[in-house]
N, C-alpha and C positions, 0 to 999 in steps of 0.2 A: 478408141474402141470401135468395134464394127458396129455398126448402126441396127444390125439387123438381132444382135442381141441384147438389145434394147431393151426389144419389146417380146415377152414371154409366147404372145401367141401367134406372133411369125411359127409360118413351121408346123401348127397345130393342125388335124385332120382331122374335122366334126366325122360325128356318128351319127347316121343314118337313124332313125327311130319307126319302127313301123307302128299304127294305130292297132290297139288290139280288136276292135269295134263291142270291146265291155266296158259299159259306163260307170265311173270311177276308177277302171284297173288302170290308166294310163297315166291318172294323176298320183297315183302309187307308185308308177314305174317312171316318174319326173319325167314323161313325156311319150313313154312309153315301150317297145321290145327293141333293144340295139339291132341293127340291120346284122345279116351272118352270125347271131349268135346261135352258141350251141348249149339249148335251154331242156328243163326235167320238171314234169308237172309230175308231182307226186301227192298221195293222201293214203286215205282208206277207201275201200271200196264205198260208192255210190257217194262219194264227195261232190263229186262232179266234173271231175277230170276231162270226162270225154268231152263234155259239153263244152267246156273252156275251148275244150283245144280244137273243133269245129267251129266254137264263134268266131274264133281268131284266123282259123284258113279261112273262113267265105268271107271275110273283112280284106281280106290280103291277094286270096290266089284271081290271078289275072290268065289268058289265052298266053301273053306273053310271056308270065312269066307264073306256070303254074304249078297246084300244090300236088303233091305226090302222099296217100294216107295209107301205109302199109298198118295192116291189121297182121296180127298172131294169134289169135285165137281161132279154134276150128269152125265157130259159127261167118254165116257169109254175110258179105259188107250190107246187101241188100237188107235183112234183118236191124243194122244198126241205122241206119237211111231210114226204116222205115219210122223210129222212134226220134231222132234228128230232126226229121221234115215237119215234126209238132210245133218246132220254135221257129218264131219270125224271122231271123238271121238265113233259115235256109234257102236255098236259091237254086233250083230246080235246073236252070239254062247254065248253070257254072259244071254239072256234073259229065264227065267225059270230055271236059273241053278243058277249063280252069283248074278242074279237081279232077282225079283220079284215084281209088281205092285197089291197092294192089294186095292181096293175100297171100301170106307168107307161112301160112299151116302150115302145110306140104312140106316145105322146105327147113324148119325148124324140125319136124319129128322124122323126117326120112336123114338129114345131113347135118353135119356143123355149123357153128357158127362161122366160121370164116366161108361156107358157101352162104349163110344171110346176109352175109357183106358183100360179097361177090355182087348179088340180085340186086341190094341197092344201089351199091354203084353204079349197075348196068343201065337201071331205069332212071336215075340220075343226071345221067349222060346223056341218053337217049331222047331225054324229055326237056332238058334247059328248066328244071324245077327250080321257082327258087325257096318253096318252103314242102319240109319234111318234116312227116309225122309217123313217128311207131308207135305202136299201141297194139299189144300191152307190154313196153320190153322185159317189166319183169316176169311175165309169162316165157319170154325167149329164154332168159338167163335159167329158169326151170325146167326149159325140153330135158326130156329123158335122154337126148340124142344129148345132149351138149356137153362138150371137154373142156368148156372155158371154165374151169378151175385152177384156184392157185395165182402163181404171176401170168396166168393167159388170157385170166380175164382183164385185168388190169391196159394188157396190151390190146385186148380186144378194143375195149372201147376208144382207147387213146388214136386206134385205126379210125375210127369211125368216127369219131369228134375230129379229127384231120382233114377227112378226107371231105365231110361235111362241109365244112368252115372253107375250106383251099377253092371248093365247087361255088363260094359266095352263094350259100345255103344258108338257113334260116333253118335251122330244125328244133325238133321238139320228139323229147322220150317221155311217153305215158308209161307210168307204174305205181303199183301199189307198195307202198311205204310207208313206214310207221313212224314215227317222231323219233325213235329209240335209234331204228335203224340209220339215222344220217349219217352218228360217227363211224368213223374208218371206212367208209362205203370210197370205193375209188369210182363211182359215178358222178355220187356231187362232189368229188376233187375237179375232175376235168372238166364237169359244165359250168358255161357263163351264169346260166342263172338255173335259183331253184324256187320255184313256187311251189309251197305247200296247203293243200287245202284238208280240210278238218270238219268232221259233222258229229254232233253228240247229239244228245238226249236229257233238259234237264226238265225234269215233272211235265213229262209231255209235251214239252216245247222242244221243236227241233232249231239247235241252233249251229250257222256253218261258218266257218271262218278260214281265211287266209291268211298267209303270210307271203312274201317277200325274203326269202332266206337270204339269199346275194344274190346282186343282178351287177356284173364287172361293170363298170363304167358309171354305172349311172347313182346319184344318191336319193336314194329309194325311201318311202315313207315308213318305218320301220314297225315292228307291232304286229298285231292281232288286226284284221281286218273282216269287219262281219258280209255276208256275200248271199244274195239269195239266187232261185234259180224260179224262173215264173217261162209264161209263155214267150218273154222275150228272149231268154235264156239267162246268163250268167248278168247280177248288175251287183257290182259292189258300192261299199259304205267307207269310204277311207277314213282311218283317223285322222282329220284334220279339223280346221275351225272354217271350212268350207269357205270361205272369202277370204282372200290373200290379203298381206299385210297392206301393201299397195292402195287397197282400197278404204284405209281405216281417213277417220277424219277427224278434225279438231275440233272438241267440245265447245261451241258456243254459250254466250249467255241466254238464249229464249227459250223460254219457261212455257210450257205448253198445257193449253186451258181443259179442265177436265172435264166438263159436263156436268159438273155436280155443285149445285148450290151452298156456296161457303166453303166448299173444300178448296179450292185458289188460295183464298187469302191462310189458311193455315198452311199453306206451301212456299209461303211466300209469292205467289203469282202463278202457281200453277207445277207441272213435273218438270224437272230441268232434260232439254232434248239433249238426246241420248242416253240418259239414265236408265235404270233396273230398276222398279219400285217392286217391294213386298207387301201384298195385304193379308196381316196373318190374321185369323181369328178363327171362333168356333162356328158349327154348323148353323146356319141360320141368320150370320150376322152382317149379311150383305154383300160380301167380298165377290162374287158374283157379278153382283149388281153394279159395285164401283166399276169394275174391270171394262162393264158392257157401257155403261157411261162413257169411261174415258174412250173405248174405240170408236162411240157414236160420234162425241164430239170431233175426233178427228176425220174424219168423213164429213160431217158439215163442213169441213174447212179445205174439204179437199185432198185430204192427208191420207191415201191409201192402207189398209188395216189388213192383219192376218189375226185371227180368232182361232187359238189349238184350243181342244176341247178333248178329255177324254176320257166325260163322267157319263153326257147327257147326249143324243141325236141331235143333231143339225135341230130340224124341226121342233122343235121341242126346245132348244133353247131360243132360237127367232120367236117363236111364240110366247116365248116368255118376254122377252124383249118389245115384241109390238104391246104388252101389259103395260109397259112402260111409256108407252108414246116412241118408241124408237126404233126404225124401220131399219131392219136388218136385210132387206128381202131387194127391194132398188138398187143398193150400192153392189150387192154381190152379181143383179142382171150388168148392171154398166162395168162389171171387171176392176170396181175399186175395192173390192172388200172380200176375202177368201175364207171361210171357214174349213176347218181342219176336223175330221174327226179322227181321234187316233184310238182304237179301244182294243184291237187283237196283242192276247196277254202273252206273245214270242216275238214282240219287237225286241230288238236290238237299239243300245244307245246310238248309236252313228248313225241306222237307219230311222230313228225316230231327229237327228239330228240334221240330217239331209234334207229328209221330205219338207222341215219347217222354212229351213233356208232356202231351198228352191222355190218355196210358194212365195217368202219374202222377196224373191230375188223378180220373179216373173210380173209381180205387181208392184216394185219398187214401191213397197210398203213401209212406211212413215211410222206407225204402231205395230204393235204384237201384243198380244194377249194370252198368256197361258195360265186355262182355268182347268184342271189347279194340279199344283206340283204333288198334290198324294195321288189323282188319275193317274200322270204321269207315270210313277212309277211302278205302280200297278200292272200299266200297259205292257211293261218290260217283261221279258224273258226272265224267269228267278236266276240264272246264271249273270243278269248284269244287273241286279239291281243293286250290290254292292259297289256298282259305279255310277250309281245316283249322282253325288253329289259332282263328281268328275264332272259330268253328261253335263249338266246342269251348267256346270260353268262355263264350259267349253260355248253353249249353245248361245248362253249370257253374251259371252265374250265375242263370240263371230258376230251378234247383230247389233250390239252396243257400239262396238268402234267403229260400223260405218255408217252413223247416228241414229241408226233405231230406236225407239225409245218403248222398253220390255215392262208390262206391267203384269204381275205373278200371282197368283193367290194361294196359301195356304192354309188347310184349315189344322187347329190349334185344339186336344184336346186340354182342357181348361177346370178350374175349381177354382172355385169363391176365396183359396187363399194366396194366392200365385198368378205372376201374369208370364207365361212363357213367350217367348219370340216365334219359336217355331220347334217341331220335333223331330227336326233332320238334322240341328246344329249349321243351317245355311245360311245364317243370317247374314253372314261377312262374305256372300257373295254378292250381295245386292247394293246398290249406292244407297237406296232409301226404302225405310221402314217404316210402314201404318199398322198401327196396333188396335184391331177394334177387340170388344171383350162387352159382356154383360153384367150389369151392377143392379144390387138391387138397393132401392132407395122408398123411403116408404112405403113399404110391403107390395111395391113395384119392379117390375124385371124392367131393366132400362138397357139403350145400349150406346156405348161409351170409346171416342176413339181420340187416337193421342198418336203424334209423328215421335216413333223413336228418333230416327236420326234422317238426316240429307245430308251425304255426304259433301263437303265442296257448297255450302248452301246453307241458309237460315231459315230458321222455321218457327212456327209457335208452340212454344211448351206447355199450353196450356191443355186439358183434358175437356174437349168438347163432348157435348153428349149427340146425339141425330137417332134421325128417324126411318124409317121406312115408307114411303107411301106410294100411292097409284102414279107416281111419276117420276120413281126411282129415289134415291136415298136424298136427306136433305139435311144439312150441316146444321144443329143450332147451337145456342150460346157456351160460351164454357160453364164450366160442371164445377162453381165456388160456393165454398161454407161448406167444405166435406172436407174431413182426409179421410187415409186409407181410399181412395179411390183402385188404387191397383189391387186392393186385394177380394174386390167385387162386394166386399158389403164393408160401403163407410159408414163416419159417424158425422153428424153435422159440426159444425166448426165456425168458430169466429173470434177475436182476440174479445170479442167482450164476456164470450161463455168460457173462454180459457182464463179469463182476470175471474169470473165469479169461483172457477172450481179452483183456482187456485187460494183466494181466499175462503173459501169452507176448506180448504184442504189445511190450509193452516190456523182456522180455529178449533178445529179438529182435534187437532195435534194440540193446543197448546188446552182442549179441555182433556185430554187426555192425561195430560203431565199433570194438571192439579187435582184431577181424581187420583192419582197414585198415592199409594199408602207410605210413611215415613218408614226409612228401612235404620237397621240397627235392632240393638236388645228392647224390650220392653224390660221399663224397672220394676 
């Protein structure tokens, strides 16, 4: 057998990938736009079309090898420049040189389509372009002048996605499209790829989104992708779990020390690294507090910390923190400790999922802390808060495998007869669960904490009670001679009061039976 079919990738002709210069779209596009392809940004109007497809020329067009931006609409280029030049991307020394805006008005409302083609090719030619942009082509395919109807349209563009592609062109058609409009459209038959962007309205939150329709060649991150548009211009949110498999690690055994007096030893030595802990409870009952311990402690140690928050201001929670004896304010000057505040109620899951990873990623952060998962959801956009719990694991998930170790808080509305886990049903996302709750015990409100589970891990089942004080929570004895403890008001308890009521309970009984009256007739 011949040697050279052997091996499958003899023979093989990699593709070119151009940078799109928008943060996140290239890791959507597995690496980013195939060189010569002949691509279609489509949405609704003010999606952000234009913007996209300007990031991506001044990312790309070169002197050598530069962009050509044919405009169809009867407003003049300078008008759309002048709105353009607001975002960072643009680059004022690439215009006339790199970039070129040619307007094709005229030429649409006085003649055919086949003289629009004519002009692009000409300046095509003329210019060794290698990327091309029309906008708006579905404004073209609308001139009053135009006979591409029928099979002529069909032919029309097949000309044009030809002659593009044959030129080792890079182009790009802008138009306004509708999600309805894709099927039998012979536009996205013949182009390589179609990105679709999308902008709604839910309860006042604007929320935009992209997709990824087909990109030939490349295996593309598939889905709904949330996308905003700032003075950077276009930065997307990819679905993904933000740190590649590659970098996931193998759970060791070190148990990592919390800060909190007596809380170790009911963990058996402390939070196992890399674990997820929950501390669910109700308002008031510390969870807070634990959370800010355990990120203290890791910073004593060295151990760089991200702190999301997205109930209370930066300030305002460090001040609560130095109440504690606990300097929040040193580790964040020397760059080992990042607080997060995330409170704007049109975040997006992905976008609230990025920003965390990035800060973990930039400070190779050791802990994480998010206080508390009802902020969280709150912070969201109403169109994704039914993907709470998704979000949540995802986020879990990206910084747990590459040993992060994630500690959560929940708060638990709660009653004196019920001990709930939590009221999202998340509990079986997390490896381990702290239950604190309030009990009253001699006409006292007490507060009472017990390890549901550690996953992979041993722990004490006993029901500790602690406390609150000027130096943060403090673990003390377990909580014996009660039952009903879980159900917030026990009773006291001991096998010698349970032998006493058991014998009144069966003298009881047996004076019971001999006060009874003899049954039968009276003679």
């Amino acid at each position: 057998m011949n040697s050279e079919n052997k091996n499958p990738e003899r023979g093989r002709v990699p593709i070119r990938r151009l940078p799109t210069g928008v943060p996140g779209l290239d890791e959507i596009l597995a690496g980013g736009l195939p060189e010569y392809s002949f691509n279609i940004i489509a949405g609704n109007p003010g999606g952000g079309k234009t913007t996209l497809a300007h990031q991506i020329m001044f990312a790309n067009a070169t002197q050598e090898r530069p962009a050509l931006y044919f405009t169809v609409l009867g407003e003049p280029a300078i008008k759309m420049l002048r709105y353009q030049q607001q975002f960072s991307f643009f680059d004022m020394t690439k215009l006339d040189g790199a970039i070129r805006f040619i307007n094709l008005s005229h030429v649409v409302m006085e003649k055919d389509l086949g003289a629009v083609l004519d002009v692009i090719v000409k300046e095509v030619e003329d210019s060794n372009a290698g990327l091309v942009f029309v906008d708006s082509f579905r404004t073209m395919l609308r001139s009053p002048r135009s006979d591409a109807s029928g099979m002529e349209l069909p032919d029309f563009i097949q000309r044009l996605a030809l002659n593009l592609t044959s030129w080792q062109v890079t182009s790009f058609l802008i138009g306004e499209y509708s999600e309805a409009e894709f099927r039998d459209n012979p536009v996205f038959t013949v182009a390589d790829g179609l990105l679709w962007l999308n902008q709604s309205v839910e309860r006042n939150s604007i929320v935009r989104k992209m997709q990824v329709i087909k990109m030939r060649g490349q295996n593309t991150v598939p889905g709904m992708h949330t996308f905003r548009i700032t003075d950077d211009g276009v930065q997307t949110f990819p679905r993904t779990l933000g740190l590649t498999a590659s970098s996931s690690v193998i759970k060791g055994g070190r148990r990592l020390a919390t800060g909190v007096p007596g809380f170790n030893a009911l963990l058996n030595g402390g939070v196992p690294e890399g674990d997820s802990m929950l501390l669910a409870g109700p308002s008031g009952s510390g969870k807070s507090m634990l959370a800010s311990q355990f990120a203290a402690e890791g910073l004593r140690h060295g151990e760089p910390a991200v702190i999301v928050i997205f109930e209370e201001l930066p300030k305002d929670y460090v001040r609560r923190a130095e109440r504690l004896g606990l300097d929040l304010v040193t580790p964040q000057e020397e760059g080992t400790l990042k607080i997060l505040y995330i409170r704007p109620l049109d975040l997006s899951v992905d976008e609230t999922v990025h920003e965390v990873i990035a800060a973990v990623k930039d400070l190779g952060a050791k802990r994480v802390v998010l206080d508390s998962l009802v902020g969280f959801e709150m912070a969201l956009a109403p169109e994704f808060r039914h993907e709470f719990r998704e979000s949540l694991y995802r986020m879990i998930a990206a910084l747990t495998r590459t040993g992060v170790t994630v500690v959560s808080t929940v708060e638990v509305q709660e009653n004196f007869t019920s001990m709930g886990l939590s009221n999202y049903a998340i509990s079986f996302l997390t490896d381990d669960i702290v239950r604190l709750r309030y009990v009253s015990i001699d006409g006292q409100m007490r507060k009472m904490m017990i390890v549901v589970k550690m996953r992979g891990g041993s722990h004490s089942i006993d029901m500790h009670e602690y406390t609150i004080t000027d130096r943060g929570v403090v673990i003390g004895k377990p909580l014996r001679g009660y039952r009903g403890l879980t159900s917030g008001i026990p009773e006291t308890w001991s096998w010698e009061a349970r032998n006493q009521r058991t014998e009144h309970s069966t003298a009881r009984a047996r004076d019971e039976s001999d006060e009874e009256p003899p049954r039968g007739k009276a003679e």
